[in-house]
C-alpha positions as CSV (number, residue, x, y, z in Angstrom):
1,X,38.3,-0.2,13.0
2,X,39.2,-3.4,11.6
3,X,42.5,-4.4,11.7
4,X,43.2,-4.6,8.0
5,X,46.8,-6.7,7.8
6,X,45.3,-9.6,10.0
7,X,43.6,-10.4,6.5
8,X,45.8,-10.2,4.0
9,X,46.1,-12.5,1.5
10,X,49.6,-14.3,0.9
11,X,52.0,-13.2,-1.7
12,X,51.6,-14.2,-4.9
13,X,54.8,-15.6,-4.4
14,X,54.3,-17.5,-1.4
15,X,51.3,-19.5,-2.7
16,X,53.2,-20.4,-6.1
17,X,55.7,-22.0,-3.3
18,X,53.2,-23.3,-1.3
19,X,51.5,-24.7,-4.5
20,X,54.6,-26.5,-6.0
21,X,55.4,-28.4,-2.5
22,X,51.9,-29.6,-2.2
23,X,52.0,-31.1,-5.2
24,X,55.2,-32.8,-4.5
25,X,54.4,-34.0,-1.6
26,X,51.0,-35.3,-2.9
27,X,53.6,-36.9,-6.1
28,X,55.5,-38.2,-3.3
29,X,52.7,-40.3,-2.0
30,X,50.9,-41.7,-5.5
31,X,54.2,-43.1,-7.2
32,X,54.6,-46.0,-4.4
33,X,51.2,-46.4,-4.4
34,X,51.9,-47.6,-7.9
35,X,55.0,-48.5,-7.8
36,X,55.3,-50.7,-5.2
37,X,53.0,-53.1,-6.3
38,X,54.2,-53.8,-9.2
39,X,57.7,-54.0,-7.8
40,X,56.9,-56.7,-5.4
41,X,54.2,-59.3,-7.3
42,X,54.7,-62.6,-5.9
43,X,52.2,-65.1,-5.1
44,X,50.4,-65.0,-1.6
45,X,47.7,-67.6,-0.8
46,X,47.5,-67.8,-4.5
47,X,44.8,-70.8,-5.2
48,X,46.4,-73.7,-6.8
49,X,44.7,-77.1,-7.0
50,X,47.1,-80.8,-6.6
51,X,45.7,-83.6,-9.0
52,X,46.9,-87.2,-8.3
53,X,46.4,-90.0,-5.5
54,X,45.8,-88.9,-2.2
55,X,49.1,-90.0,-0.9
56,X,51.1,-88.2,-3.4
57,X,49.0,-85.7,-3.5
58,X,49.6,-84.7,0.4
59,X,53.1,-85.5,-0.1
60,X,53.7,-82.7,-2.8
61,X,51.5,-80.1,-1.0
62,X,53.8,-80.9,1.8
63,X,57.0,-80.0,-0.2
64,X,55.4,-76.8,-1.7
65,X,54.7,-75.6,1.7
66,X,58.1,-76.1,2.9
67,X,59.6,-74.2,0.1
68,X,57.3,-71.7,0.1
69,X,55.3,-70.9,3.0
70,X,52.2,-68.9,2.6
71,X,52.6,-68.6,-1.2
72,X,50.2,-70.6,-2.5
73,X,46.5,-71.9,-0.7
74,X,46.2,-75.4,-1.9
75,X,43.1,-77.8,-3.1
76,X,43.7,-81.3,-3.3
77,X,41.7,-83.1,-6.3
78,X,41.8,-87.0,-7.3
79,X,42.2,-86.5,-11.2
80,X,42.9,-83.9,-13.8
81,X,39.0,-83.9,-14.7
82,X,38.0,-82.2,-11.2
83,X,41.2,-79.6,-11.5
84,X,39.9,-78.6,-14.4
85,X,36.4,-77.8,-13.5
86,X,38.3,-75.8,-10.7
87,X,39.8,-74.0,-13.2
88,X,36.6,-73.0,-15.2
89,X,35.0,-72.2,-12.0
90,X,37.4,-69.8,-11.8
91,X,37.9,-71.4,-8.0
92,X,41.8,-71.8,-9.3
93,X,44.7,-70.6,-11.3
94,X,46.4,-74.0,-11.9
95,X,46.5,-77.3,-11.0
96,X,49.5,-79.4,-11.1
97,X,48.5,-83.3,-12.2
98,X,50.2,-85.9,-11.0
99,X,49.3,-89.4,-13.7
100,X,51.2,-92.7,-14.0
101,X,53.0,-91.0,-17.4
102,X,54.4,-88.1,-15.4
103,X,53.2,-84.5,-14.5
104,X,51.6,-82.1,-16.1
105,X,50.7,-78.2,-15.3
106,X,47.2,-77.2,-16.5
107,X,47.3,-73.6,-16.5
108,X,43.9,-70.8,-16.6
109,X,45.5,-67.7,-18.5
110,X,41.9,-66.1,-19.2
111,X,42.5,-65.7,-15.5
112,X,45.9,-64.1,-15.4
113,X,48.1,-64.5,-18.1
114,X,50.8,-63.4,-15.5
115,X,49.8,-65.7,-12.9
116,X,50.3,-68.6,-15.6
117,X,53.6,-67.6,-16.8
118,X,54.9,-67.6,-13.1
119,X,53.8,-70.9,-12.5
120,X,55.2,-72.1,-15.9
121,X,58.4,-71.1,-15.1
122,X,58.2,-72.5,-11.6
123,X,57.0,-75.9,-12.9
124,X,60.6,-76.5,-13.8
125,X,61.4,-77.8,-10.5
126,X,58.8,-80.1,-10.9
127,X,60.6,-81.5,-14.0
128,X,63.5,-82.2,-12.3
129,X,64.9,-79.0,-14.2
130,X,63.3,-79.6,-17.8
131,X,59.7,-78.0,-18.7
132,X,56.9,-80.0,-18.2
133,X,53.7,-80.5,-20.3
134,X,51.4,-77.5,-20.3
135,X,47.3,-77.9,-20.9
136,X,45.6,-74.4,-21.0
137,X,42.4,-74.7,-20.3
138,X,41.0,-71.6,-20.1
139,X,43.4,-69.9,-22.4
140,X,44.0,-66.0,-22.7
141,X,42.2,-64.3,-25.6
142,X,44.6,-65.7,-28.9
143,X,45.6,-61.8,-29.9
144,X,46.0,-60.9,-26.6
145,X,48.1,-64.4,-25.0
146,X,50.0,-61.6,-22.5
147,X,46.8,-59.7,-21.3
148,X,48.4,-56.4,-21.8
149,X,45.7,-55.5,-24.0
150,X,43.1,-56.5,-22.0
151,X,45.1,-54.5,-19.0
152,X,45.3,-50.8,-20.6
153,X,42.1,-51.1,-22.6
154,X,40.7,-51.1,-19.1
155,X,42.0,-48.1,-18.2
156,X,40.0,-45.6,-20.4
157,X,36.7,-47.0,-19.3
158,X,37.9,-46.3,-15.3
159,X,38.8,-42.6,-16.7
160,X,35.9,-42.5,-18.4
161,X,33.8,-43.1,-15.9
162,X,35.0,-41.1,-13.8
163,X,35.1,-38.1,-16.0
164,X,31.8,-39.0,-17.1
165,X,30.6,-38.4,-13.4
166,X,32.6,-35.5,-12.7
167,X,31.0,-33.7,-15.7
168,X,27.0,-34.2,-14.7
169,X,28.2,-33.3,-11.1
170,X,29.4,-30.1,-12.5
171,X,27.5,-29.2,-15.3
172,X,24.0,-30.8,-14.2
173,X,21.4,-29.2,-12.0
174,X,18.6,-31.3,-11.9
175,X,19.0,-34.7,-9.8
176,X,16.1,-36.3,-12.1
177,X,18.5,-35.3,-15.6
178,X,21.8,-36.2,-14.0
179,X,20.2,-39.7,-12.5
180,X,19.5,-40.6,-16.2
181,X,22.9,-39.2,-17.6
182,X,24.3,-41.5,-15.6
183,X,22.3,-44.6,-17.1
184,X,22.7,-43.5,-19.8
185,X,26.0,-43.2,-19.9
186,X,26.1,-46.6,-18.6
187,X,24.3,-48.4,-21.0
188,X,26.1,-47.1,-23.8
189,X,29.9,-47.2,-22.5
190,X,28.9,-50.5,-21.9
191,X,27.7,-51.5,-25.3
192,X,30.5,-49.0,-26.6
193,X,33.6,-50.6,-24.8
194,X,32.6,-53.7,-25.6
195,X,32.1,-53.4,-29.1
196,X,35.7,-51.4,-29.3
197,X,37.5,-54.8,-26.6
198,X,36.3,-57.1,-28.5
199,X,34.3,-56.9,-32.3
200,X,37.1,-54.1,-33.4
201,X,40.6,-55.4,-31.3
202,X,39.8,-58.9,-31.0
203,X,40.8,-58.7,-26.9
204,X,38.4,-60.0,-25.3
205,X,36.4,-63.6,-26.2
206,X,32.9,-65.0,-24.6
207,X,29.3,-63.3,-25.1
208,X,29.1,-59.6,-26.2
209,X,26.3,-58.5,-24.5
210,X,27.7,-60.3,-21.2
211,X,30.9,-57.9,-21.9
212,X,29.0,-54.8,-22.2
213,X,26.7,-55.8,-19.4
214,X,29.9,-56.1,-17.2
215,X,31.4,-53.0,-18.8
216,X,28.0,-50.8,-18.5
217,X,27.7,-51.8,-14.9
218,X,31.6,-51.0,-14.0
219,X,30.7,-47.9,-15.7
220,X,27.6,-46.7,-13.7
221,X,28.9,-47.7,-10.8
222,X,32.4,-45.4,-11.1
223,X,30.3,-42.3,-12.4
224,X,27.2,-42.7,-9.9
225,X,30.4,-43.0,-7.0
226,X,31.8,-39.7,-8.5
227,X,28.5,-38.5,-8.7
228,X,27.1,-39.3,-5.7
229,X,30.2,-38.0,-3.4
230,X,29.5,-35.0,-4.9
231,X,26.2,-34.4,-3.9
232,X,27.1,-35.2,-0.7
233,X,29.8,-33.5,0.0
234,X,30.6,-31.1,-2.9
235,X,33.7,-30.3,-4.4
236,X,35.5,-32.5,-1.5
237,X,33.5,-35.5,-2.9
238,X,34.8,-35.1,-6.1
239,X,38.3,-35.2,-4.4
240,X,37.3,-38.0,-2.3
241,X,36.0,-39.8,-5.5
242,X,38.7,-39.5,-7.4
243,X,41.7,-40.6,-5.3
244,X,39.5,-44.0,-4.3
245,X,39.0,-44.8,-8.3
246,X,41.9,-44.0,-9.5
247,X,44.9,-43.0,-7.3
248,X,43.9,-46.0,-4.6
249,X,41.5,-48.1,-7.0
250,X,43.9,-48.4,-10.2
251,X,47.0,-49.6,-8.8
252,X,45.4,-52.0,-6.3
253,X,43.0,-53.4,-8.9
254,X,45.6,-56.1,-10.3
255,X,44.1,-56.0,-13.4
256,X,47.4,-56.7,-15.1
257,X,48.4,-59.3,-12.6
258,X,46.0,-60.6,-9.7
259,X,45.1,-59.6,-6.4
260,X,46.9,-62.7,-4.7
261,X,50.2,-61.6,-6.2
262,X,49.8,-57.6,-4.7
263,X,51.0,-56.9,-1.2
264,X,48.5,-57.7,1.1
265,X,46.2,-56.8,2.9
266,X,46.1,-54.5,-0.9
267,X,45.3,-57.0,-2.8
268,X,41.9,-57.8,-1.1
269,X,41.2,-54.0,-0.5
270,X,41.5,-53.6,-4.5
271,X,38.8,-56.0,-5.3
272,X,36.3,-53.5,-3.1
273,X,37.1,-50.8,-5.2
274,X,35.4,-50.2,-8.6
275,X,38.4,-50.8,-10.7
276,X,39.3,-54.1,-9.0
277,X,35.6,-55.2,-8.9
278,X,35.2,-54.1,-12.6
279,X,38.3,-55.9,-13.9
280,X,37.2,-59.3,-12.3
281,X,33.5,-59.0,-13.0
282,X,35.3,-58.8,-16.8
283,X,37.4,-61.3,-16.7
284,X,34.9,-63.6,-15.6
285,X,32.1,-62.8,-18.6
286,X,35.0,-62.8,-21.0
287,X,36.6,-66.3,-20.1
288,X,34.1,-67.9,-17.8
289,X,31.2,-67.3,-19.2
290,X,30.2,-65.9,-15.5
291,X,32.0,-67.9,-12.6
292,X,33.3,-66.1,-10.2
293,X,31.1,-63.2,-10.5
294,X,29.0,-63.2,-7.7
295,X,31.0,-60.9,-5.6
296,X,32.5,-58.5,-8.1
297,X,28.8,-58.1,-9.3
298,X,27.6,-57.5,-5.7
299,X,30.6,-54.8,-5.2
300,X,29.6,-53.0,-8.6
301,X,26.0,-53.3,-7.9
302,X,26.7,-51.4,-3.9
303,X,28.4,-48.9,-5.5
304,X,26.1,-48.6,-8.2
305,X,22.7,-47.8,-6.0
306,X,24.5,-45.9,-3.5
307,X,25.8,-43.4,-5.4
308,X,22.6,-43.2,-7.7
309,X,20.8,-43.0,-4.1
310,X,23.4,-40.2,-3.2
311,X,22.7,-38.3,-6.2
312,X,18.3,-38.2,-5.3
313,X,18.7,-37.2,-2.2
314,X,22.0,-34.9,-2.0
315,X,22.1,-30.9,-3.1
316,X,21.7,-31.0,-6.8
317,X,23.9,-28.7,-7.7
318,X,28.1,-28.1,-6.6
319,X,27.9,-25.1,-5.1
320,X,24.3,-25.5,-3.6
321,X,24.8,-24.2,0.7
322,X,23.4,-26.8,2.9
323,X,19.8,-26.1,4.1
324,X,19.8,-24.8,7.6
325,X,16.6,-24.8,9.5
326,X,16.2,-21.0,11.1
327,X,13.9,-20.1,13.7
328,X,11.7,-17.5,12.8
329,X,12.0,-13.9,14.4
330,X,9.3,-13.2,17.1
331,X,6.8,-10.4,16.1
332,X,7.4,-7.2,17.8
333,X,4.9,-6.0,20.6
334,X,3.3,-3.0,20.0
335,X,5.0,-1.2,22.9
336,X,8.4,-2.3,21.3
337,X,7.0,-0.9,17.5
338,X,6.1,2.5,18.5
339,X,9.6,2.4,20.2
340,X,11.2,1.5,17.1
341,X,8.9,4.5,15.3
342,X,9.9,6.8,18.0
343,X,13.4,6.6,17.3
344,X,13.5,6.3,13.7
């Protein structure tokens, strides 16, 4: 006889508790994760180019260093024309010139409106307390000048995405059907968001289909993940999926900042995860007209086949069982049959 009580199922009222202090504890762990970025952005080998003579040059990189160890990784340039290629190759955020009429900060908000308004305010030292001449020259989209459009339009296409490939994990069968869902999908939240960013807010400048190409592939690359983690490991995928996009991926992805100014090693980590990749790939079609795209691209692009590779060769459906390879029962001998006859 079985013993019955060894299986009972908890109390309704003992899983309600149990419930409400996992979920606490699991609130407990996502608010620093986006808290405490944001609550301690300051620059870390932020990239920062020095314009002048060599000898001045050096001597200010010197002083910066001193004052502020670590903070900034600096290039040294002979002239403002070379900074400023830095800053459209995106290879920079700033460069402070140094000319015979005095010094000047040229600035790259397209890159990070926050960036340049840090380094604006802490060119005042440099003026010997008074503000000193600003060139923008890659400026931030004109209706957007703080980038906080450009930061929480982002976010719907990273929830979207995601949803997107939660749904055809779910709801589609057929790995051939999902695999084009999700191509689908990207193609036309691509051309979609776009459209929405930039011909209807105005927030984002540079080449349209460049912006939707970037958006599309953000987009396949976030569903295909979700996707794909699914078919490999089922409902636990999804899990898996959805705490890398958007409890980990969101808040390191220093979309409304930069990576050099979160808490590292997290900055860096960000830029490996969809959202972090997506924003900078972004960034860079919009204001760049495509520096600085090579590794975002490449990031997007690994996630993007792997989980579309995921989805052709995983179980095609959630609750599919694994295949299990069974060895087939050996026939009975005739001896063994009549047995069997006998004492049926």
């Amino acid at each position: 006889m079985s013993d019955a009580s060894s299986h009972q199922q908890p109390s309704p009222l003992l899983q309600a508790i149990g419930i409400a202090i996992v979920v606490v504890v699991v609130q407990a762990l996502i608010i620093p994760l986006f808290a405490a970025p944001a609550a301690n952005l300051a620059p870390r080998d932020l990239p920062i180019v020095i314009a002048g003579q060599p000898q001045a040059a050096a001597g200010l990189t010197a002083a910066v260093e001193r004052a502020q160890p670590g903070a900034f990784e600096i290039s040294q340039v002979p002239d403002a024309a070379a900074a400023d290629q830095m800053l459209r190759d995106r290879e920079a955020y700033a460069a402070v010139v140094m000319e015979p009429r005095g010094v000047s900060l040229h600035t790259a908000p397209g890159a990070s409106p926050a960036v340049a308004g840090l380094l604006v305010q802490a060119s005042t030292n440099l003026g010997g307390g008074r503000p000193v001449p600003v060139v923008e020259v890659v400026p931030a989209d004109p209706d957007d000048p703080r980038g906080t459009g450009f930061a929480a339009g982002f976010l719907p296409l990273a929830l979207t995405g995601m949803i997107a490939g939660i749904v055809l994990a779910l709801v589609i069968q057929n790995r051939a059907a999902k695999l084009l869902g999700l191509v689908i999908f990207g193609a036309v939240a691509g051309l979609a968001g776009a459209g929405v960013l930039q011909l209807w807010l105005g927030l984002l400048p540079g080449d349209y289909l460049l912006n939707a190409g970037a958006i599309g592939l953000f987009a396949t690359a976030t569903s295909a993940t979700l996707a794909g983690l699914a078919a490999l490991l089922g409902r636990a995928g999804l899990i898996l999926g959805v705490v890398a996009v958007f409890l980990v991926g969101n808040p390191l992805s220093g979309v409304g900042s930069a990576p050099e100014l979160l808490p590292q090693p997290w900055g860096t980590v960000g830029q490996y995860l969809p959202p972090g990749a997506g924003a900078s790939l972004l960034r860079s079609t919009a204001f760049f007209d495509g520096a600085g795209a090579t590794m975002p691209l490449s990031v997007l692009l690994g996630y993007a086949v792997i989980g579309l590779a995921l989805v052709l060769v995983g179980r095609a459906a959630i609750g599919e069982p694994r295949r299990q390879t069974t060895t087939p029962a050996a026939p009975l001998s005739d001896d063994t049959s009549a047995m069997a006859q006998r004492n049926g």
